[in-house]
Short mmCIF file of the C-alpha atoms (twelve columns), coordinates in Angstrom:
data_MODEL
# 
_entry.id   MODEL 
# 
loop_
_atom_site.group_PDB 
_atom_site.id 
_atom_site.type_symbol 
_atom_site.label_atom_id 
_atom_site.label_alt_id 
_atom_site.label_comp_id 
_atom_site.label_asym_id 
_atom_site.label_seq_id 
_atom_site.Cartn_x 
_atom_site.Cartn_y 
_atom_site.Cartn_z 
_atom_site.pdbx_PDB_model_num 
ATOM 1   C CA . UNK A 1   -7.579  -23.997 56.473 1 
ATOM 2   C CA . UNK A 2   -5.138  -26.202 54.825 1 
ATOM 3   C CA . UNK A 3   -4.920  -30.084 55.091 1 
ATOM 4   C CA . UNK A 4   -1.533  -31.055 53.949 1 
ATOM 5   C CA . UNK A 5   -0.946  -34.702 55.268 1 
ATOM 6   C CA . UNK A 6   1.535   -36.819 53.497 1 
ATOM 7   C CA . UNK A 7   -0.790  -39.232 50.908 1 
ATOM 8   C CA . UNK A 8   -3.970  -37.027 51.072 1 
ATOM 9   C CA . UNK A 9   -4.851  -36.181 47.628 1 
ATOM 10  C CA . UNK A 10  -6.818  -33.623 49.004 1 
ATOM 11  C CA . UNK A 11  -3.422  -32.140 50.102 1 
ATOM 12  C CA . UNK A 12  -2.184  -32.618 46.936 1 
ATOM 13  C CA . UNK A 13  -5.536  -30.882 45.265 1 
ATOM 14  C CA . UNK A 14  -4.587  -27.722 47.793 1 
ATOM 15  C CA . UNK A 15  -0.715  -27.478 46.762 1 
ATOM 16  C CA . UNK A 16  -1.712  -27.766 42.852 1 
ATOM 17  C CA . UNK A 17  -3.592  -24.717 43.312 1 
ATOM 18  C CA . UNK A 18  -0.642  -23.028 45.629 1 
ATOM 19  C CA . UNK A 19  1.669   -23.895 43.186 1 
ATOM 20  C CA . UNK A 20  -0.243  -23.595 39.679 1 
ATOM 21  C CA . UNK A 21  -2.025  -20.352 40.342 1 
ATOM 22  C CA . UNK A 22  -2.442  -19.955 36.167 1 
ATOM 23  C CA . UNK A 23  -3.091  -23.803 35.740 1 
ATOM 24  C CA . UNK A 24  0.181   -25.634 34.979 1 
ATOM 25  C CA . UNK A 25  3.306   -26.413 36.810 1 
ATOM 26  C CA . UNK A 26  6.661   -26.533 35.367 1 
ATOM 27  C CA . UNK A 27  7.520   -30.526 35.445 1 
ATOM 28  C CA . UNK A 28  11.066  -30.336 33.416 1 
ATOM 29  C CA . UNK A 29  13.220  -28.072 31.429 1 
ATOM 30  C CA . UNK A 30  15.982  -28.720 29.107 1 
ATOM 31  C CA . UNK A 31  18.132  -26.063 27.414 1 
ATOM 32  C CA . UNK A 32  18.125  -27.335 23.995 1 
ATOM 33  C CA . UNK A 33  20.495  -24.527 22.737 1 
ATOM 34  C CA . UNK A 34  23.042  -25.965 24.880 1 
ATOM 35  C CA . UNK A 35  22.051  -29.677 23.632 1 
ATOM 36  C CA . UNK A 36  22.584  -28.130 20.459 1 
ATOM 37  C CA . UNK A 37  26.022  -26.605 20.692 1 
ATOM 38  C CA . UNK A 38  28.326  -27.338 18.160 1 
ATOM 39  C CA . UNK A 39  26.119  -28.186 15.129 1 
ATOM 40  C CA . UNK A 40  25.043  -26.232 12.728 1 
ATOM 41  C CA . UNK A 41  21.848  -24.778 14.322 1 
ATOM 42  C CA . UNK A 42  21.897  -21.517 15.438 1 
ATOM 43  C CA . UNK A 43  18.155  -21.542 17.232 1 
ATOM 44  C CA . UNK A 44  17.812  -20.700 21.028 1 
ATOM 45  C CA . UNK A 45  15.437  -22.920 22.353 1 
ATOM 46  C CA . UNK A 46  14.167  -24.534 25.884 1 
ATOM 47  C CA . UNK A 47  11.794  -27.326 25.857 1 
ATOM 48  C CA . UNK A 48  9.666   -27.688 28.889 1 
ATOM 49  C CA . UNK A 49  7.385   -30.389 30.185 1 
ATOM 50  C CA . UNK A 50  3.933   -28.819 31.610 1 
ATOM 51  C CA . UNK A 51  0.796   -29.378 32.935 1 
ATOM 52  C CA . UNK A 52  -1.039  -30.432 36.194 1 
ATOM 53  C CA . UNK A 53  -1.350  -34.118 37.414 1 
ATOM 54  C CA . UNK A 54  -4.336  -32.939 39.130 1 
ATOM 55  C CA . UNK A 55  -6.424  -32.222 35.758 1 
ATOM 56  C CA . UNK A 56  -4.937  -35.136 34.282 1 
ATOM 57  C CA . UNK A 57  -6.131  -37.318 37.155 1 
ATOM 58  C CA . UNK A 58  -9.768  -36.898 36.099 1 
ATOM 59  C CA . UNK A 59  -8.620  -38.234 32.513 1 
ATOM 60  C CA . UNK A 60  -6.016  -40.781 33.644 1 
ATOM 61  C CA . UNK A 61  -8.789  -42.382 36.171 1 
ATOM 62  C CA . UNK A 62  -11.055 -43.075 32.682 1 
ATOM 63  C CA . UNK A 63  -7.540  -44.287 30.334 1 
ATOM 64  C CA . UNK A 64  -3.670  -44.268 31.984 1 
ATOM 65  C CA . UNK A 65  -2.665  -44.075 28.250 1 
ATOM 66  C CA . UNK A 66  -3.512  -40.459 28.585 1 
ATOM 67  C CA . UNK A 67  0.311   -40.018 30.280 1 
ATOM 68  C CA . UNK A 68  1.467   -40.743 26.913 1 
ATOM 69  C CA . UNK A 69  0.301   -36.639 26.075 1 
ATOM 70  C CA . UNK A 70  0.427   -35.592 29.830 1 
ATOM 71  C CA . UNK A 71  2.298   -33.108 30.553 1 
ATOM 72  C CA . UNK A 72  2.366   -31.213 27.575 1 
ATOM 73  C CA . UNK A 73  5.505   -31.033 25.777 1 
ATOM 74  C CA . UNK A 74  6.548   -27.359 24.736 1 
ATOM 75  C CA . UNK A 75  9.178   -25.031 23.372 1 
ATOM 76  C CA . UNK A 76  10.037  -21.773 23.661 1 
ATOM 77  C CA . UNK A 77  12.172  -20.588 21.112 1 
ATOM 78  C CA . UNK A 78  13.434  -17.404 19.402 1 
ATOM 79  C CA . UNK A 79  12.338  -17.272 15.921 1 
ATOM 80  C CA . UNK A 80  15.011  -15.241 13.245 1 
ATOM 81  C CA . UNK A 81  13.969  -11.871 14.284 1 
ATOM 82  C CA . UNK A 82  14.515  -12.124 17.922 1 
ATOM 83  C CA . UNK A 83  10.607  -12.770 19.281 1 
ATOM 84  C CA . UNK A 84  10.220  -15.609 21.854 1 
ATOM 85  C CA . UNK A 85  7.801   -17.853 20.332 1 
ATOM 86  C CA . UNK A 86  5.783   -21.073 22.257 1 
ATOM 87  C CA . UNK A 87  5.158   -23.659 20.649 1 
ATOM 88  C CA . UNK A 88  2.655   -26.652 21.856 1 
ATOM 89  C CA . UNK A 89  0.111   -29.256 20.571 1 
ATOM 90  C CA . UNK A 90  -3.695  -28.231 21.590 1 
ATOM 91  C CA . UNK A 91  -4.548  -30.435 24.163 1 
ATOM 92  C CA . UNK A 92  -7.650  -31.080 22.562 1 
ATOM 93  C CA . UNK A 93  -6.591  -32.198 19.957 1 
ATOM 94  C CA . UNK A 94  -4.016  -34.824 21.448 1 
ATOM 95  C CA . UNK A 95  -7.093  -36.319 23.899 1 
ATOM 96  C CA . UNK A 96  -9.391  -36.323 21.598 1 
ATOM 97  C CA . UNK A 97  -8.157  -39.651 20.369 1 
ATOM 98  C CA . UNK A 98  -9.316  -41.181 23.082 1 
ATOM 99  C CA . UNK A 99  -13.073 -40.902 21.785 1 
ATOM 100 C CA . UNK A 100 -14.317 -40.614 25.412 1 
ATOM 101 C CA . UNK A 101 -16.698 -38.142 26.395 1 
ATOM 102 C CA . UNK A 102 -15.167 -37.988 30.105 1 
ATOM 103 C CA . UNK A 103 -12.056 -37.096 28.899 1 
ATOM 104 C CA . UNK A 104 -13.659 -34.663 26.060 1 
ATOM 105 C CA . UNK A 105 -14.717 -32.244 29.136 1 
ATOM 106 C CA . UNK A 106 -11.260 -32.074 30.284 1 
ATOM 107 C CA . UNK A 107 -9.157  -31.923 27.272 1 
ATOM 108 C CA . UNK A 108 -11.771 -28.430 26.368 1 
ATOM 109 C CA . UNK A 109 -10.386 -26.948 30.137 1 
ATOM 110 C CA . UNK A 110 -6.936  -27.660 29.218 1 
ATOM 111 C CA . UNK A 111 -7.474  -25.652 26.200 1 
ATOM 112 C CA . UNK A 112 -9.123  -23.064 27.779 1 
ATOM 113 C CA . UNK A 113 -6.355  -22.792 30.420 1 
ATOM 114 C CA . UNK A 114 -3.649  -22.439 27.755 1 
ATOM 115 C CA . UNK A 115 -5.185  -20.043 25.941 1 
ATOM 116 C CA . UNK A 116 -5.014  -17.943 29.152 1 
ATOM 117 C CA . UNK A 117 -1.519  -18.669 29.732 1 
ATOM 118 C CA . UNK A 118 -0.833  -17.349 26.266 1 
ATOM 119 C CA . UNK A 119 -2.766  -14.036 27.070 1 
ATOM 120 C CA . UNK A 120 -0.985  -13.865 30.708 1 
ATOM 121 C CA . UNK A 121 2.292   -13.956 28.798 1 
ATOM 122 C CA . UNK A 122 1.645   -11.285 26.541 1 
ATOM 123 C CA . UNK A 123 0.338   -13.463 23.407 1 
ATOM 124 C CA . UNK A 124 -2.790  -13.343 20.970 1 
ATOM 125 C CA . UNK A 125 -4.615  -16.827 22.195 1 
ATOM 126 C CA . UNK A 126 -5.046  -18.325 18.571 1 
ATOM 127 C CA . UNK A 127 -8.976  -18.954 18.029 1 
ATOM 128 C CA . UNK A 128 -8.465  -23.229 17.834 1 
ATOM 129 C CA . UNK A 129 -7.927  -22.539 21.501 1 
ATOM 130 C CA . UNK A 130 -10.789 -20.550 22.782 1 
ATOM 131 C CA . UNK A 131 -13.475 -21.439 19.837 1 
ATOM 132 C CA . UNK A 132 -16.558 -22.944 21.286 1 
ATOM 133 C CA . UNK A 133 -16.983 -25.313 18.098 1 
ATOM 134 C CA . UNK A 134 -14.302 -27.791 19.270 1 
ATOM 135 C CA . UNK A 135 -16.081 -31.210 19.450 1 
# 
């Protein structure tokens, strides 16, 4: 049963999950190798803006500055040897700034959901992401 009417955020909360099965959505892309072209770099790289304006709601409702590390910036790049590399602050780590206990639940899910993302993609999730020690 699906409720999409124009301005319902509960239309909105039913296309996020269409639409970000794995938890993120792809917000931007730039080809930075083509930025690039020309200079003396020889790195192949894409920078992407992710994330999911539904999670960040329940953060942005407590502090708008959160938008300042929503969506999450990140590259993928090929390192010298050919291998695709991703590289991305921890969201944690970027909210936990914000000293707010609201926000602290949410910044923890983010982390949790990346470190899935890097598993669905073939990757090692490094422990910072899935260690239950964060604060």
């Amino acid at each position: 049963m699906n409720s999409f009417q124009m301005g319902s955020w509960q239309a909105t909360l039913e296309l996020a999950e269409i639409n970000a099965p794995h938890g993120f959505m792809r917000y931007y892309r730039s080809d930075i190798t083509a930025a690039m072209a020309g200079s003396p770099s020889s790195w192949k790289a894409t920078q992407y803006l992710m994330g999911n304006h539904t999670i960040t709601e329940r953060m942005f409702r407590h502090d708008p500055s959160v938008m300042l590390h929503a969506p999450l910036r990140t590259l993928l790049y090929a390192d010298p040897d050919g291998d695709t590399k991703l590289a991305v602050d921890q969201p944690s780590l970027l909210f936990a700034s914000y000293d707010n206990s609201r926000i602290a639940d949410v910044r923890r899910e983010l982390d949790a959901l990346l470190a899935g993302l890097v598993t669905l993609l073939g990757g090692d999730a490094p422990p910072q992401l899935t260690s239950r020690a964060r604060s």
